[in-house]
PyMOL Python script that loads the backbone (N, CA, C, O; Angstrom):
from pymol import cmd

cmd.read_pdbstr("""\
ATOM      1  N   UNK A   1      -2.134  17.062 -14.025  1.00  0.00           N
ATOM      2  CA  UNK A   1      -1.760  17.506 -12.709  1.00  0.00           C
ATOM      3  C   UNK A   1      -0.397  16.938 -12.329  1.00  0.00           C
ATOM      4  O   UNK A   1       0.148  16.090 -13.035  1.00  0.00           O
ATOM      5  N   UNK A   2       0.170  17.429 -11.169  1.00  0.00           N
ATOM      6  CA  UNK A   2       1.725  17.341 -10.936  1.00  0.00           C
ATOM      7  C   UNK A   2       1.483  16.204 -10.071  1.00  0.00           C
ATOM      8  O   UNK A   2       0.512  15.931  -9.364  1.00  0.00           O
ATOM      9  N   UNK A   3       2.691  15.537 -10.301  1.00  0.00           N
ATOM     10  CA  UNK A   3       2.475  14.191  -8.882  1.00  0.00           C
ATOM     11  C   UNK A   3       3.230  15.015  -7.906  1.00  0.00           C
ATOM     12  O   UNK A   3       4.048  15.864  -8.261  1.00  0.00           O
ATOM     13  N   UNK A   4       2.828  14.649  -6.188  1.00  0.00           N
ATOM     14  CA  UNK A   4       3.341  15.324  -5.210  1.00  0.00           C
ATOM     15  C   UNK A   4       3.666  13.640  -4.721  1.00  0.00           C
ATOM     16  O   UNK A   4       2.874  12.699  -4.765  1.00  0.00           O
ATOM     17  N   UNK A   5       5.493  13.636  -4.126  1.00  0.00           N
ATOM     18  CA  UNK A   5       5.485  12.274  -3.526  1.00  0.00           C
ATOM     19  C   UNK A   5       5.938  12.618  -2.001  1.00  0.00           C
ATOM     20  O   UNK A   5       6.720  13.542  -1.777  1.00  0.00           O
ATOM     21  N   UNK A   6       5.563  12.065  -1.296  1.00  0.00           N
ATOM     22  CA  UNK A   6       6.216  11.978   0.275  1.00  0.00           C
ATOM     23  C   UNK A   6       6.366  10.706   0.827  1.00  0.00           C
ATOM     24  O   UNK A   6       6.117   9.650   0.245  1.00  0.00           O
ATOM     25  N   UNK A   7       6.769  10.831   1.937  1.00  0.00           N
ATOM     26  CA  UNK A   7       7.964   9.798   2.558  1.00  0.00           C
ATOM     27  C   UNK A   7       6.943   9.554   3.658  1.00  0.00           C
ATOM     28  O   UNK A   7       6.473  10.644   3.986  1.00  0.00           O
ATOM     29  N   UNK A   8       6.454   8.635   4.303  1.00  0.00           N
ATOM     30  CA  UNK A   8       6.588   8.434   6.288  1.00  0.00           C
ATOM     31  C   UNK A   8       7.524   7.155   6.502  1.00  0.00           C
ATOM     32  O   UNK A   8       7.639   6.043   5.986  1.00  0.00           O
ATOM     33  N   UNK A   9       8.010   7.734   7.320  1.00  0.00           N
ATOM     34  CA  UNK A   9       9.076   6.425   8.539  1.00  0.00           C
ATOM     35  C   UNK A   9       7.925   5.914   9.685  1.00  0.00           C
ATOM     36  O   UNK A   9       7.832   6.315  10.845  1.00  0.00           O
ATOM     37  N   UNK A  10       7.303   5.172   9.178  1.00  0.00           N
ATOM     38  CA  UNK A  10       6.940   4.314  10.099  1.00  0.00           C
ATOM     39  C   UNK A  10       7.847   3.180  11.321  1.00  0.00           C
ATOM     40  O   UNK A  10       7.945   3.590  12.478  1.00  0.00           O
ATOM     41  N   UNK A  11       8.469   1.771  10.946  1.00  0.00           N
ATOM     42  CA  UNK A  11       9.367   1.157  11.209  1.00  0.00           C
ATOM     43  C   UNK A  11      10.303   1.438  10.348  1.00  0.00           C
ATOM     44  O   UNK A  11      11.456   1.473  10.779  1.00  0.00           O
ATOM     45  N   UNK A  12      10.064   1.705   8.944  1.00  0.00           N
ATOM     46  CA  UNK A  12      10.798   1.320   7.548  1.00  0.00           C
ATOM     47  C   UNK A  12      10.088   2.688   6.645  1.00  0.00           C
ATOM     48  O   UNK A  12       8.944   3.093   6.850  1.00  0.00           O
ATOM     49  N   UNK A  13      10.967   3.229   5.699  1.00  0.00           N
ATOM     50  CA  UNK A  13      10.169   3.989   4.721  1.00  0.00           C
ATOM     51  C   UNK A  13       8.843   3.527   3.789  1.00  0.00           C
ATOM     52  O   UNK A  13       8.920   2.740   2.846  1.00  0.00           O
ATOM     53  N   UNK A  14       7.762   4.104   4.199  1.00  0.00           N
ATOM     54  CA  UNK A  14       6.570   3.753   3.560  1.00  0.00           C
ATOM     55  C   UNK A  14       6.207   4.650   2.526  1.00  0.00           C
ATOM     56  O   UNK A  14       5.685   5.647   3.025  1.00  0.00           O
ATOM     57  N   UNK A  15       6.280   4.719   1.044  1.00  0.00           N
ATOM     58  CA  UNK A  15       5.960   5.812   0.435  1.00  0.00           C
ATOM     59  C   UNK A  15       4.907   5.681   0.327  1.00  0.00           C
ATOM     60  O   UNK A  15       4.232   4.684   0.578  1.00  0.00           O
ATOM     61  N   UNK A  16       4.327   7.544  -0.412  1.00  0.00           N
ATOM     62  CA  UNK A  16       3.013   7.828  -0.833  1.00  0.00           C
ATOM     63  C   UNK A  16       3.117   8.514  -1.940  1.00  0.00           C
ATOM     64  O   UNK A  16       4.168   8.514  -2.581  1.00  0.00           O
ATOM     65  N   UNK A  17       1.725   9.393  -2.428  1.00  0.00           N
ATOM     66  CA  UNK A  17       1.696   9.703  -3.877  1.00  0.00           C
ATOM     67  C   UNK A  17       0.836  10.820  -3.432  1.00  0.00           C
ATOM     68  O   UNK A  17       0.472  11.056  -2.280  1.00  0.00           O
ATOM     69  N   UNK A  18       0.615  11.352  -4.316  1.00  0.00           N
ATOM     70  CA  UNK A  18      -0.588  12.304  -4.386  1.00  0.00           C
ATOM     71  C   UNK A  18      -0.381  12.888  -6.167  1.00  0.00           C
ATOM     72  O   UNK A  18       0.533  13.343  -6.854  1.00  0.00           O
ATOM     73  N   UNK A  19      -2.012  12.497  -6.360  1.00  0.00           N
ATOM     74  CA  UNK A  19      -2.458  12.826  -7.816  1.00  0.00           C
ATOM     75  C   UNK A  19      -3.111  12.954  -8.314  1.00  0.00           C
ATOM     76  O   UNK A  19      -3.483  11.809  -8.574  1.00  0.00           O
ATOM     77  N   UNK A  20      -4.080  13.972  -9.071  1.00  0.00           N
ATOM     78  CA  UNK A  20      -5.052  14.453  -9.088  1.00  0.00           C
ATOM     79  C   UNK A  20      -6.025  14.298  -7.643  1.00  0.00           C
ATOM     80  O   UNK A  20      -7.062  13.649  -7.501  1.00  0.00           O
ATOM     81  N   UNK A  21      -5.249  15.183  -6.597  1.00  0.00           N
ATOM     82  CA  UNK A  21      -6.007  15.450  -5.457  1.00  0.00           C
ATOM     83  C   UNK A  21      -5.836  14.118  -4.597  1.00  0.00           C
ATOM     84  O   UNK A  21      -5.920  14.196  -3.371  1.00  0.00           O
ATOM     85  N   UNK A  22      -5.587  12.847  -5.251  1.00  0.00           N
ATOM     86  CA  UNK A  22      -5.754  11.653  -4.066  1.00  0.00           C
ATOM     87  C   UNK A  22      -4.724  11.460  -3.890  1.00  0.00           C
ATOM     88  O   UNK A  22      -3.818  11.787  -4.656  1.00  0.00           O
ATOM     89  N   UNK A  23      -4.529  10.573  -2.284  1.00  0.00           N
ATOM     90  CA  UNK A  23      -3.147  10.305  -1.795  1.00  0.00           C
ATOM     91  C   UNK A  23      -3.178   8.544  -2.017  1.00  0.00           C
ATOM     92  O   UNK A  23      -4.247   7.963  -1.833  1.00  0.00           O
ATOM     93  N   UNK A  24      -2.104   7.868  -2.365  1.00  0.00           N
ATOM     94  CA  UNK A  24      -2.248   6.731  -2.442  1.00  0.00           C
ATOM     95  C   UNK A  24      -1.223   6.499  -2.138  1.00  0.00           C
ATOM     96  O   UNK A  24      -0.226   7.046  -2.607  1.00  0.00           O
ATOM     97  N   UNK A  25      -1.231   5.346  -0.996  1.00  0.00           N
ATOM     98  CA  UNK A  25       0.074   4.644  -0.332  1.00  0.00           C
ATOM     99  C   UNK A  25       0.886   3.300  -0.883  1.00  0.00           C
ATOM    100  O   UNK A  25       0.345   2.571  -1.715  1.00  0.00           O
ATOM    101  N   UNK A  26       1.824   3.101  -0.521  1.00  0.00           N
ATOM    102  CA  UNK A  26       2.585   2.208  -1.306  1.00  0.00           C
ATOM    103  C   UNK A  26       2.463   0.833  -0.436  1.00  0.00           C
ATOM    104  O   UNK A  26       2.997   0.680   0.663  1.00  0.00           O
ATOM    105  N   UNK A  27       1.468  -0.387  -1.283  1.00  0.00           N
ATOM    106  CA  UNK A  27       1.322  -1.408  -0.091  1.00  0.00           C
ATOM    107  C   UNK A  27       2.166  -2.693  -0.124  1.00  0.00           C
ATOM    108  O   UNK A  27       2.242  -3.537   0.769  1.00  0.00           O
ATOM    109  N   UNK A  28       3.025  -2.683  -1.777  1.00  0.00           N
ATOM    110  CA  UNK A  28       4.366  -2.839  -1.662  1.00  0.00           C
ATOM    111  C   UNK A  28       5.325  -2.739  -0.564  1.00  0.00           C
ATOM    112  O   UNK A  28       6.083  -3.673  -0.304  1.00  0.00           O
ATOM    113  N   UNK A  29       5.322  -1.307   0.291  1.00  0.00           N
ATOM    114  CA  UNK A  29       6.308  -0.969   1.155  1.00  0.00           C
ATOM    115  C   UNK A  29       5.908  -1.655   2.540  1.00  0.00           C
ATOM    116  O   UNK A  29       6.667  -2.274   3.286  1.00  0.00           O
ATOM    117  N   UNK A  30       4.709  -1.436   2.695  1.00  0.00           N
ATOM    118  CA  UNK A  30       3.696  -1.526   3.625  1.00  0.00           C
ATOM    119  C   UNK A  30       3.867  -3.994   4.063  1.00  0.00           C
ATOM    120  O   UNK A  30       3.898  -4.511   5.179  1.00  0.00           O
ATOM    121  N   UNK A  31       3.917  -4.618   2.891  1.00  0.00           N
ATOM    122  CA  UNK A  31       3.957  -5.664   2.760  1.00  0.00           C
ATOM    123  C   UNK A  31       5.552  -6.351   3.379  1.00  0.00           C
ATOM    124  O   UNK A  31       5.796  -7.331   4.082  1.00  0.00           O
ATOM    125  N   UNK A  32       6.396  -5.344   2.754  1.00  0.00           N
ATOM    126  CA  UNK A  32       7.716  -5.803   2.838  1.00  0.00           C
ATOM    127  C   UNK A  32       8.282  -6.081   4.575  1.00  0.00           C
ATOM    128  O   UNK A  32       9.088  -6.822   5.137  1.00  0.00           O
ATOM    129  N   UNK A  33       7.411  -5.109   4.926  1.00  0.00           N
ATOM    130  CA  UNK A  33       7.596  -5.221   6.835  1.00  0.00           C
ATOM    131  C   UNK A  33       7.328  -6.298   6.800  1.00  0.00           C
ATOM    132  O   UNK A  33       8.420  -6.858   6.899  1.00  0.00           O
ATOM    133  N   UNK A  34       6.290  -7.333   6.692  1.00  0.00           N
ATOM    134  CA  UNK A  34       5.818  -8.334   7.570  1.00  0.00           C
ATOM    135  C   UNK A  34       6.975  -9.496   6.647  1.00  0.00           C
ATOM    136  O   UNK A  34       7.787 -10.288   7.124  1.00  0.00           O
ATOM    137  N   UNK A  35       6.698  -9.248   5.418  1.00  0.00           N
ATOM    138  CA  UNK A  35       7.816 -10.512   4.613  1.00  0.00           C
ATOM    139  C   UNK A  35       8.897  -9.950   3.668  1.00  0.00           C
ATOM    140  O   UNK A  35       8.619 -10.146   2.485  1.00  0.00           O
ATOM    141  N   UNK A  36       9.810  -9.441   3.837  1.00  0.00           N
ATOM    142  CA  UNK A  36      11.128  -8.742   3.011  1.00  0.00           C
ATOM    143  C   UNK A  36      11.323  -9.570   1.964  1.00  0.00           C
ATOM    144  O   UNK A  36      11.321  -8.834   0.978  1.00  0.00           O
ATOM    145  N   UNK A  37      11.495 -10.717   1.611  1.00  0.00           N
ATOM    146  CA  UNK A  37      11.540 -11.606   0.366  1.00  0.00           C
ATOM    147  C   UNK A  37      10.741 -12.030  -0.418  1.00  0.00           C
ATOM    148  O   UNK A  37      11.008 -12.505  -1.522  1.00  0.00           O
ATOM    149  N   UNK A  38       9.190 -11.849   0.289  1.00  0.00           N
ATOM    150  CA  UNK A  38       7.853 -12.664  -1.046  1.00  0.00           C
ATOM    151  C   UNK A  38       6.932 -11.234  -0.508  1.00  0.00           C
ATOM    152  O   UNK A  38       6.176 -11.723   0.331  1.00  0.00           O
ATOM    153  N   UNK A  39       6.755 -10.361  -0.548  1.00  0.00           N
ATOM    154  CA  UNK A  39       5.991  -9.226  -0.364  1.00  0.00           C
ATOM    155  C   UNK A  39       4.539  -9.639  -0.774  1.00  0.00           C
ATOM    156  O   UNK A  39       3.505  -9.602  -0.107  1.00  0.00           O
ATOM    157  N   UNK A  40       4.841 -10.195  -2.552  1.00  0.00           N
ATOM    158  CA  UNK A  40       3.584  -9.975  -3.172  1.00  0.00           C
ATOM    159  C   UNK A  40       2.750 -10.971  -2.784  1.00  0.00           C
ATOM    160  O   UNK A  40       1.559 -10.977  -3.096  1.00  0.00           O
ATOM    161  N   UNK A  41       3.597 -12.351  -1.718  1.00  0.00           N
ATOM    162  CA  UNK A  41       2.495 -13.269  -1.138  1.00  0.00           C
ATOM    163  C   UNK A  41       1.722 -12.509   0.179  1.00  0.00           C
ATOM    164  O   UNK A  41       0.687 -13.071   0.536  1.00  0.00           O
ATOM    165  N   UNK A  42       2.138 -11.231   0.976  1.00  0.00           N
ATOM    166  CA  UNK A  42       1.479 -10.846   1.823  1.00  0.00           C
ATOM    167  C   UNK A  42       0.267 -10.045   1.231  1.00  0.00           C
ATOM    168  O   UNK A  42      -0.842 -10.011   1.765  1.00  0.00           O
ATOM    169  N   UNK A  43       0.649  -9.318  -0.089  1.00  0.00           N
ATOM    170  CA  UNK A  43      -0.675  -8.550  -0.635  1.00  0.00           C
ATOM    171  C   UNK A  43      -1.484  -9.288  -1.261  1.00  0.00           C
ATOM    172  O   UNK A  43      -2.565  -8.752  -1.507  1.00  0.00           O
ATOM    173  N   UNK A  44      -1.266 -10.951  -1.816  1.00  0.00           N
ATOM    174  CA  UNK A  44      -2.323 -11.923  -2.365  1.00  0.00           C
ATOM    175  C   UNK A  44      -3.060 -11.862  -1.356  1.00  0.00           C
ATOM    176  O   UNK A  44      -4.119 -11.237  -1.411  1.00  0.00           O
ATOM    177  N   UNK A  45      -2.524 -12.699   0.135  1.00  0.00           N
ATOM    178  CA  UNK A  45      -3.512 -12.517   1.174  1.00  0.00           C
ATOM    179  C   UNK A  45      -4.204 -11.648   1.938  1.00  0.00           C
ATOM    180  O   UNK A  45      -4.777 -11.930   2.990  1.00  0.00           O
ATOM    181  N   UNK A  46      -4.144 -10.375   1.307  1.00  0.00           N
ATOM    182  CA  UNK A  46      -4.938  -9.503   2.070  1.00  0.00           C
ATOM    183  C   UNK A  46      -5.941  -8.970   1.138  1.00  0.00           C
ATOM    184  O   UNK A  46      -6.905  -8.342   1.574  1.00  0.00           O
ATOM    185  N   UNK A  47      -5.721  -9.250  -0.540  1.00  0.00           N
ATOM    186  CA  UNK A  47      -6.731  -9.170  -1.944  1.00  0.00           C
ATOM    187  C   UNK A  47      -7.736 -10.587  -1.342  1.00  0.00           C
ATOM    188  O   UNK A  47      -8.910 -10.393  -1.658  1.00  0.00           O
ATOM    189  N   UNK A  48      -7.573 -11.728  -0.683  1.00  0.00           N
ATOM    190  CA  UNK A  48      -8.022 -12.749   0.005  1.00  0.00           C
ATOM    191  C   UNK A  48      -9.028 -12.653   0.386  1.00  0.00           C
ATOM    192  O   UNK A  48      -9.954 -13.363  -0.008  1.00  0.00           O
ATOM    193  N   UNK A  49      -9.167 -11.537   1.466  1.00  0.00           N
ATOM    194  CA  UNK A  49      -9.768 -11.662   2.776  1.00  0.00           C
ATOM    195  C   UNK A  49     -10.992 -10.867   2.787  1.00  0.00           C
ATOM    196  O   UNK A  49     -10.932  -9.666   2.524  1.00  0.00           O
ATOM    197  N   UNK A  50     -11.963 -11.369   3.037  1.00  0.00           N
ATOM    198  CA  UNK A  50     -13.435 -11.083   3.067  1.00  0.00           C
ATOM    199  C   UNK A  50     -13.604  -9.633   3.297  1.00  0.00           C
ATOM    200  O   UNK A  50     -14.277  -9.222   2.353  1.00  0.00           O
ATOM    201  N   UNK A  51     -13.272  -8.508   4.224  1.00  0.00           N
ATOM    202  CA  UNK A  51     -13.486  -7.271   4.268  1.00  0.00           C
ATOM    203  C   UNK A  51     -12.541  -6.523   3.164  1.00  0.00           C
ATOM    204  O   UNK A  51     -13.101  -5.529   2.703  1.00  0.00           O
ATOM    205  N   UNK A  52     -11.445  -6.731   2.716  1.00  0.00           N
ATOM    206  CA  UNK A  52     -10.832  -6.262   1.234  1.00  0.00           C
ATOM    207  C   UNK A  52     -12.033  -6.483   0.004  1.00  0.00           C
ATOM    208  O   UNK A  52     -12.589  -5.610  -0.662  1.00  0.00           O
ATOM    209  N   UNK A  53     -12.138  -7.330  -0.022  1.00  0.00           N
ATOM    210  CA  UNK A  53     -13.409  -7.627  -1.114  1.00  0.00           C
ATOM    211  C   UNK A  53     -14.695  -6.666  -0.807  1.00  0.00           C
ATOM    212  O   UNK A  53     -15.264  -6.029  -1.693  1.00  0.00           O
ATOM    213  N   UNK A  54     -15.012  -6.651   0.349  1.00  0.00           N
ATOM    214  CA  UNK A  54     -16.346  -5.869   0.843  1.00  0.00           C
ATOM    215  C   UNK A  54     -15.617  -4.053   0.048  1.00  0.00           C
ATOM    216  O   UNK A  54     -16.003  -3.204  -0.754  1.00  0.00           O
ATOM    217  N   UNK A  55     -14.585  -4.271   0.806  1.00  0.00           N
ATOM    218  CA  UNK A  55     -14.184  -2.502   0.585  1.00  0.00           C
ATOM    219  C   UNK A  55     -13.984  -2.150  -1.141  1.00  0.00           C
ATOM    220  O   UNK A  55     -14.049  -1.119  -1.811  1.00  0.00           O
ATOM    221  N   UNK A  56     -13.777  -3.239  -1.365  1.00  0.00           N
ATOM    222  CA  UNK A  56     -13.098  -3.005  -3.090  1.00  0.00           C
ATOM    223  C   UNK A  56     -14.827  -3.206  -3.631  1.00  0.00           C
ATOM    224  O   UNK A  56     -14.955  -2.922  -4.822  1.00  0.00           O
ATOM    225  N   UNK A  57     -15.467  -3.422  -3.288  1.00  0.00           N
ATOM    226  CA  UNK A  57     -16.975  -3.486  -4.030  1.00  0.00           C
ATOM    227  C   UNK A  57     -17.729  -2.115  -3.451  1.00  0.00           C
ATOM    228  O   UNK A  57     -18.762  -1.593  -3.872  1.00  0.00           O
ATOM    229  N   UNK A  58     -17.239  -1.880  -2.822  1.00  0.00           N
ATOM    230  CA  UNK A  58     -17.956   0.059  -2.537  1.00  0.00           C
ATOM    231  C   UNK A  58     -17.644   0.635  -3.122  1.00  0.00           C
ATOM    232  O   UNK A  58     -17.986   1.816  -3.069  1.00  0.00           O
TER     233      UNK A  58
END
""", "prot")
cmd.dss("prot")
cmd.show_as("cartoon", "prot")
cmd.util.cbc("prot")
cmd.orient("prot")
């Protein structure tokens, strides 16, 4: 299947995806708002946090 990509401007450009039918957002982009220099320490702490774990086990 074809990848479809789009854009939203939230504060900052947030990309997305779409592929085989699902849309998946970029939490890379999504991270960089709150910390522009250590991103991947904002997505450790949110792989962290008790309802991420709940959701990632459904």
């Amino acid at each position: 299947m074809a990848k479809k990509i789009t854009n939203i401007q939230v504060k900052a450009l947030i990309r997305t995806m779409q592929q085989n039918g699902m849309d998946y957002v970029c939490i890379t982009d999504i991270a960089r708002q709150k910390n522009a220099e250590e991103p991947k320490d904002v997505i450790k702490n949110w792989m962290r946090l008790k309802n991420t774990i709940e959701y990632m086990g459904l």
